[in-house]
Structures are given as C-alpha cells and as structure tokens.
N, C-alpha and C positions, 0 to 999 in steps of 0.2 A: 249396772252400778248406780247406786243412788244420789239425788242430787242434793242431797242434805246432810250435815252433819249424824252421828251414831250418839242418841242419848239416852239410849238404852241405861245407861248405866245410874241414872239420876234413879232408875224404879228400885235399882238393891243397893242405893244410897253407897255408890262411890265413891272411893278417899281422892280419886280423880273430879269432882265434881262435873262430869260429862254425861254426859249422852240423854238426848232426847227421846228415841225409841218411837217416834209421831210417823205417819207414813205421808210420806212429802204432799203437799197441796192437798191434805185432809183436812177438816176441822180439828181443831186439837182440845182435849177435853182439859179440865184447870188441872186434872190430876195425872196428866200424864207427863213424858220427862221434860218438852219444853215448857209446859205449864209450871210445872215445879223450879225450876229454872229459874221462870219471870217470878215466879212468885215467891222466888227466896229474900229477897229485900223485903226485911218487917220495917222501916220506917223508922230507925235509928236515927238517919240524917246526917249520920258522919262523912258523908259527901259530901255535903253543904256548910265544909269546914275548908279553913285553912292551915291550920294546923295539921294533917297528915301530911307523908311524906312524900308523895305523890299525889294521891285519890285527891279532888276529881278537879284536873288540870282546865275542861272546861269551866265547869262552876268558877274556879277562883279567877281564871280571864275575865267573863263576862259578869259574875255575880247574878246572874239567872238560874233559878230554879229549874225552869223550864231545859237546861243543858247539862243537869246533873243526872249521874247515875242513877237516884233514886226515881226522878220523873223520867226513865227510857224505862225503869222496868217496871213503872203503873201503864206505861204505854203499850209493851210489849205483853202485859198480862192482860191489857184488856183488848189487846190481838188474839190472845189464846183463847180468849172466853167467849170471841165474836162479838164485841162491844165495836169494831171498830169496823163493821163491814164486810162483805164477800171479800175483797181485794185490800185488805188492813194493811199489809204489808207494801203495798205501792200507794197508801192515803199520805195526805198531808201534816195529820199528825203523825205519821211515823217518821217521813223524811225528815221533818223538822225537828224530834226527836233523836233521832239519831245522826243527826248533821255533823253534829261536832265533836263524836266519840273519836279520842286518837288512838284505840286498841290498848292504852298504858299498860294494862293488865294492874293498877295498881287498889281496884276494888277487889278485886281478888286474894290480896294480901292483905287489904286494909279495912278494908268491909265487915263486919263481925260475922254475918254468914258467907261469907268467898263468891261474893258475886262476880262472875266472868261473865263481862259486859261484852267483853272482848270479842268474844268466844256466840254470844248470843247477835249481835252485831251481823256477825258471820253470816249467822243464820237467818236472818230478816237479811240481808241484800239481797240473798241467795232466792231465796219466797218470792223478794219483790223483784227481783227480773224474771223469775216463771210469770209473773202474774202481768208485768208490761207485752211481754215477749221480745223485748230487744233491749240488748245492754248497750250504752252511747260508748262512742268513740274512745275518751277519752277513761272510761274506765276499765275498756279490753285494753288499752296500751298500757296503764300501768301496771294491771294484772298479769299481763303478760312482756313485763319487762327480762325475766331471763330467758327468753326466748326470741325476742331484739336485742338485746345485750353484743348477744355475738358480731350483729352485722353492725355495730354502730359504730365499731374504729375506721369503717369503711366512708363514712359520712362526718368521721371528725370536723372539717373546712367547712361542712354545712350548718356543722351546729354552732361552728362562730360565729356565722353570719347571724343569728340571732341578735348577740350581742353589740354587732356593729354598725349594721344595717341601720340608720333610723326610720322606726316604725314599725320595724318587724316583731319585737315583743310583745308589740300594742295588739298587731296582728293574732299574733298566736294566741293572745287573750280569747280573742276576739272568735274563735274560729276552735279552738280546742279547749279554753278554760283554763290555762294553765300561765300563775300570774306571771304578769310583766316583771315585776318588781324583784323574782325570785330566780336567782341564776341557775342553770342547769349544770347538772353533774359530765366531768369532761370522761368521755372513754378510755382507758388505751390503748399506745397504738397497738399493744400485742397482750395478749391476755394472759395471765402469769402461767395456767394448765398447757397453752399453747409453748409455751415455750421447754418445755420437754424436760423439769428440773432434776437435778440428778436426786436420786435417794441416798443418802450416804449412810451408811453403818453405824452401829451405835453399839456402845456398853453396857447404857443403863437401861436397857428394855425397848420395847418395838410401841410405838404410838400412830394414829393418825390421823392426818390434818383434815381436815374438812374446811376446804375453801369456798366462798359462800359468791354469790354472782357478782358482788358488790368486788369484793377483795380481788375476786378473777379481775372483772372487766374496768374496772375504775381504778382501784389502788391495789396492783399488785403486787405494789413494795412494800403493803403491810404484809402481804402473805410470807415474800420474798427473809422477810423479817424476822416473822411469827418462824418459821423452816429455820434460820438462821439458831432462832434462840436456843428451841428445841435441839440444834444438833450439838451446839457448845452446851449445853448440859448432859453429851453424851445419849441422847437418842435414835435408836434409827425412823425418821420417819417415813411413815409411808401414806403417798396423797390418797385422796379420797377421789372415785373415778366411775362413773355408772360401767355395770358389766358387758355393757355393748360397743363401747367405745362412741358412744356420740354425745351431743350435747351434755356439758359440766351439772352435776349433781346440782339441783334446788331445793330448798327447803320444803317450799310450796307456797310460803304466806304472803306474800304478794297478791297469788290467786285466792286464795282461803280470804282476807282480808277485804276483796273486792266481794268476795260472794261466789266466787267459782268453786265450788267445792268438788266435783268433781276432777277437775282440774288439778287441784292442790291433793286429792287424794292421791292422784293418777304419779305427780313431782313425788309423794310422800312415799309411794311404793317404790317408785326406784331408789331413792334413798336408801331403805331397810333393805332392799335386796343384794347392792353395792357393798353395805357394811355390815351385813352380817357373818359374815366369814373373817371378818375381823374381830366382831364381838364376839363370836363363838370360841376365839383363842384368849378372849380376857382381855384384846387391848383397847385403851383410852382411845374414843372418839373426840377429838377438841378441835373446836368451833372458835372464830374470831368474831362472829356480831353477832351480839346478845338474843336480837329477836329471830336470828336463824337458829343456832343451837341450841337455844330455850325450847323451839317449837319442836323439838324431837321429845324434848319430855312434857310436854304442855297437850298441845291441840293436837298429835302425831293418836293419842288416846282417844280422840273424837271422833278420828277419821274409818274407827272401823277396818285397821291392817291387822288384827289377828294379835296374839301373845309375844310375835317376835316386838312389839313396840315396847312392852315392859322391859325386855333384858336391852332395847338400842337404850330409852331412857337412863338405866343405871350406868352404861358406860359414857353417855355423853357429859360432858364439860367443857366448860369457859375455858381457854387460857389460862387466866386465874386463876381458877378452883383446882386446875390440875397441878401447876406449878405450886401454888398452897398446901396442898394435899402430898406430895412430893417431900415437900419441907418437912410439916408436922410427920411425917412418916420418917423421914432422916436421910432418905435419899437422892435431894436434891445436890446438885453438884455445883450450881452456880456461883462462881464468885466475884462480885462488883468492886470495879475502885473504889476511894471513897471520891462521894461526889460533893462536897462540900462547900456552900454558897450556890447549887442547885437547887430549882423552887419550883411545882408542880400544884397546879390548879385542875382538882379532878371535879369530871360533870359526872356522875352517874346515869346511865340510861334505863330509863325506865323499868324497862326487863330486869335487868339487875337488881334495880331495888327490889322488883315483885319477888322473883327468887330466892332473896337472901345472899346475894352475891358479893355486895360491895365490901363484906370483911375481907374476903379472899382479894379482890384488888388491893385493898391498904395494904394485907398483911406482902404481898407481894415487892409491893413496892418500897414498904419495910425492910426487904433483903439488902438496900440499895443504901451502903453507908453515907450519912452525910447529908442524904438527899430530904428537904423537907416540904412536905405533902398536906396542901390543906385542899377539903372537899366543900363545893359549893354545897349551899342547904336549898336545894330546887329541886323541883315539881319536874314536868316534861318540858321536853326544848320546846316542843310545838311543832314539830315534823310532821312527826306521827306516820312513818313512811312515805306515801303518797298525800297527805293530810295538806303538809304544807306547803307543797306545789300548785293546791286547788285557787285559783280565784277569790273565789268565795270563801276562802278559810283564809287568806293573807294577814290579814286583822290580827283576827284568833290569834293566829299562829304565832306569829310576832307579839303579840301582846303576852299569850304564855311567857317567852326566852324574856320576854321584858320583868317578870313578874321579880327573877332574883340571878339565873344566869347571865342575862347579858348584860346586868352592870356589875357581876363579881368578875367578868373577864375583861371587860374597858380598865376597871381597876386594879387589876395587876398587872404588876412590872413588866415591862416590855420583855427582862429576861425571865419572866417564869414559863415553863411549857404549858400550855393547857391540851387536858386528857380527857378526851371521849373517847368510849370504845364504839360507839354507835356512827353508822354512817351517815346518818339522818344528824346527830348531832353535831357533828362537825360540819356538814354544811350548814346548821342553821346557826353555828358559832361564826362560822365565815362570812354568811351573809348579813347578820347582824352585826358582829363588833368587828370583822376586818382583819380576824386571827387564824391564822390556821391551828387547826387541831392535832394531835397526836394520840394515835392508839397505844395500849399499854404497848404490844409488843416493838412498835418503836422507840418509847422509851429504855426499855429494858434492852432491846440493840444498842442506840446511842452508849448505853451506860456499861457497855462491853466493850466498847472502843470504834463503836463501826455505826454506820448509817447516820441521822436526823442527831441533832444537837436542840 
C-alpha cells in the first residue's frame, strides 16, 4: 500500500481535483499530478485578502506573504521541479512554509482555480517524514488520537492534574509542545458507542448515524442528542459500527492531516466497508463534525478506495443538509414551539463554509418559530484541529478567533446560545471568551423540550 496520497486523477483533469499519480519518493516532473497540483495557483493573490470568507486565515493573522496560500504553492512547485533540494520536503523553507496551514479547505472554494492546500499539505508531511525517517512525539499522538481516545476515561484524574498542579502545563510545554495556555479536551467517563444505545423504529425511513471520535469520547451528549432528534422526526436510526466489532469507526483525518497517509487510508477502508451495506440500500449517512463527514466526500477520493467512495460520498450528509433536504422534500416531521425572545449566535466551521453548507444550518434553524439567528462574519477559529494545541501556533491561533469571532461572542448577551458545529471551535470559543458552545443538534433538542437551554 502506498504511502502517498492517489493523484492520478489531476492527469484526466478531475471534477475531484485529486490525485497526484507521482510514485512516492521519486522526483516529480512539473507535469505530473502533484506538479499540477502546486502549480494550479496563477498568482491571482486572492489569498492575500481579507475580504474572502474564509481563504487565507493565516495571511490575515499575521499579514505575511510569506504564510499565504499563494507562497506554499511557489514553494511546493519549486519541490516538484527540484529547486529546493534532494530532501525539499524536510528543508526549512518548506517547514516554514507550511507551518501555519490550518487545512480551512477554504482555497479550495475560494481560490479561482480550487487550490486544495489542504489536501497538498498532506502530502509534503507525508514526503517529509520519509525523508527525516522519524516522526516526533508529539505528532504520532495527535495523529493517532482515535486510537488513545479509548483509554483516556481511564486517566481522566490525570489529566486534571495538568490544570492544577503548578508547573505542570509549563512542563508539558516543555517536553511535548503543547501550549500551556491552551486547556485540554476532558474525556468521558463512558463513551456514548459503549454504552449499547437502543435503535428505535421509525416511520419515516431508516438513516445512520455516524459518530465521529470526538462525539463518542468527549461529548456524547451531542450524539445522545443528534439520536434523539432524529428519532422525534420519526426515523429509525441505525449507528454506524466497524464490521468487526472493535475499535469505533474514524474518519481518518487526524492521521491524513499529520501525513500518515497510510494510516488514514487504512481508518478510510473501514469506514466504506461498515457502510456500504447501508449505502447499498439508499440510506442517509449523517455525520455531526464537519471535517469528519466532509472527508468522506473530500480527501476519501484521494485515498485511492476504489468506486465504492463515489456512491459513500452521494449519501453522506451534515445534520443539516439532511434535515434541510428532508424539509424542501416535504417530509420532515419536526415541529418546534415557538421560541420567542431566543437568540443564537452561529460560528460557521470552516468545512462548512468550503462546502456550501451554512444555507442548510440557517435554513434548519429557520424551522425553529420565534427563534432569532444572527451568524458571525469570520474566517477560522484558529484550531485547526491539532493546529491550536501546538506551542508554536498559540499566537496565530488566538490571534485568528481574535480577528472577528471572539469579540462577536464577548458581545452577545449572556442569553444568546452560541453555535459551533465544530469541535475544535467550541473549544477555541471556550478558551477564549469563556462560553460554552452548542452544536446545532443540541439546540434543536433544547427546542423540543429536552436537553441544553
């Protein structure tokens, strides 16, 4: 199995914009698929804006050329053309280059050629640990966060000590890279798959849930939620469950993201094997965090799993989009109080905007009498998954959520809910203004009668 992404597809010009088709640690010539790749940014410079809706979340932190979109991909073309060395991909200008990529995906959407920065990112990590031969500590751990995930209720009391200990976060700085200043996500105690939820019957058709590592092992009273909503609109849902019965289904991008690509391939296969027997009967796959569910129909095409990823991508959906879709079709069932002098503040997550998604949240939310909905107008939180745990990106990080979110959430009313769907955003809404956040599906509980207010 290969340790690089499939870009084959860049040579018969793709509606996917993938695939490199290079053979891993070869020279790559400018005309092949990752050379085409780097060298799809003509020099527009609409990165080096603030005005898009996202693109390009480093540039407008720092105001450096040098950490926009368009300067990674003179960088990474003049990788493919051998401008930068036998070992390009572990030199100093690539690291510093690509340091501050948060994966937005929102060059992709916003770029006038669909440059997937993201997507190419991937693929220079990946190069530059061949070319070191050892990946640090600190980037196998968050790579392989759904794979610790499991044991980490088990070490809950230790990961308080963090916070309580003085000098232990200094410590951890110190020894693994991951800032002091930046609180860690708590486990729980029991993981929502683990706890054996009943399937209940439904009228209005068969759907299923795809619960993402995040929702299992942190909050799985969004999942608890998300189950909830779905079955008062009359669904039967059914979880989403690898066919072997061990370890909870992962998206992969965690691993894809660090550069493990094999890895993320290896997560991506069980995935399509899990649900395709569900696809194969026509039913909705729906996902609760953006950048898991997204990657079934995104980078899942990259990975080189064969034709079943075309027909997973057409059944997968948001929450949102399915609920939306449901509606404009006529067959949603849902009926809300009115909520009247109810006030929601929505972040958009990145992924979202790239997709096209955030109509499907409003209009969702729209179902909801009474209730009034204003959306912040920002960039990325500054996460960036693993991004804004890093030491060295604390700044950044913060300075992005600074740029327009975290003073439109200081400034609303202590009763407005504020709405991320992203799990990355809600803690960087927490650790910055001090709010807790809410996914759609807990508002939409709330406004049923049950759960989060």
């Amino acid at each position: 199995m290969n340790s690089h992404l499939d870009w084959s597809a860049y040579e018969g010009g793709s509606d996917f914009g993938f695939g490199f088709g290079d053979a891993f640690g070869a020279p790559i010539e400018p005309g092949s698929g990752f050379g085409k790749a780097a060298a799809a940014c003509n020099g527009k410079l609409q990165c080096l804006s603030d005005e898009h809706e996202v693109m390009c979340p480093s540039y407008r932190a720092t105001q450096d050329p040098r950490h926009s979109t368009h300067h990674r991909a003179l960088t990474l073309q003049a990788a493919a053309e051998g401008r930068l060395g036998e070992h390009a991909y572990a030199s100093a200008e690539m690291i510093e280059a690509l340091a501050l990529c948060v994966g937005c995906k929102g060059c992709k959407r916003e770029c006038p050629n669909g440059v997937d920065m993201a997507l190419m990112v991937a693929e220079a990590h990946a190069r530059r640990w061949q070319a070191v031969g050892k990946v640090p500590l600190r980037e196998r751990m968050f790579a392989r966060m759904p794979e610790l995930a499991p044991h980490l209720a088990r070490v809950r009391s230790l990961l308080r000590l963090r916070d309580k200990i003085p000098g232990a976060a200094r410590l951890l700085e110190r020894v693994l890279g991951i800032a002091a200043a930046r609180s860690l996500p708590r486990p729980a105690e029991q993981a929502f798959l683990d706890r054996a939820p009943v399937e209940h019957d439904g009228t209005a058709g068969e759907v299923v849930l795809l619960v993402d590592t995040f929702s299992n092992h942190f909050d799985p009273e969004l999942a608890e939620a998300a189950q909830a909503v779905l079955v008062a609109a009359g669904y039967r849902v059914h979880l989403a469950r690898p066919q072997d019965g061990g370890r909870a289904l992962c998206c992969g991008r965690s691993y894809l993201s660090s550069g493990f690509v094999e890895q993320a391939r290896a997560e991506a296969s069980r995935m399509v094997a899990a649900l395709m027997s569900h696809v194969e009967r026509g039913l909705p796959v729906i996902g609760l965090e953006p950048s898991c569910l997204l990657m079934l129909r995104d980078e899942y095409h990259a990975l080189g799993l064969g034709s079943a990823v075309a027909a997973l991508a057409r059944s997968a959906l948001l929450l949102e989009e399915f609920l939306a879709r449901e509606h404009d079709a006529g067959r949603l069932t849902l009926r809300f109080p009115d909520q009247a002098g109810r006030r929601v503040l929505v972040h958009g997550h990145c992924h979202q905007k790239a997709f096209g998604v955030m109509p499907a949240m409003h209009k969702v939310l729209g179902l909801i009498p009474g209730l009034e909905v204003r959306t912040v107008d920002s960039s990325c939180c500054g996460m960036g998954g693993s991004f804004g745990y890093k030491a060295e990106h604390f700044e950044v990080s913060m300075a992005m959520a600074e740029a327009s979110l975290l003073p439109a959430v200081r400034g609303a009313a202590p009763d407005t809910v504020i709405v991320a769907n992203g799990t990355s955003c809600r803690h960087q809404i927490l650790d910055g203004a001090g709010r807790p956040a809410q996914h759609l599906a807990h508002v939409l509980h709330a406004a049923l009668g049950h759960g989060r207010t």
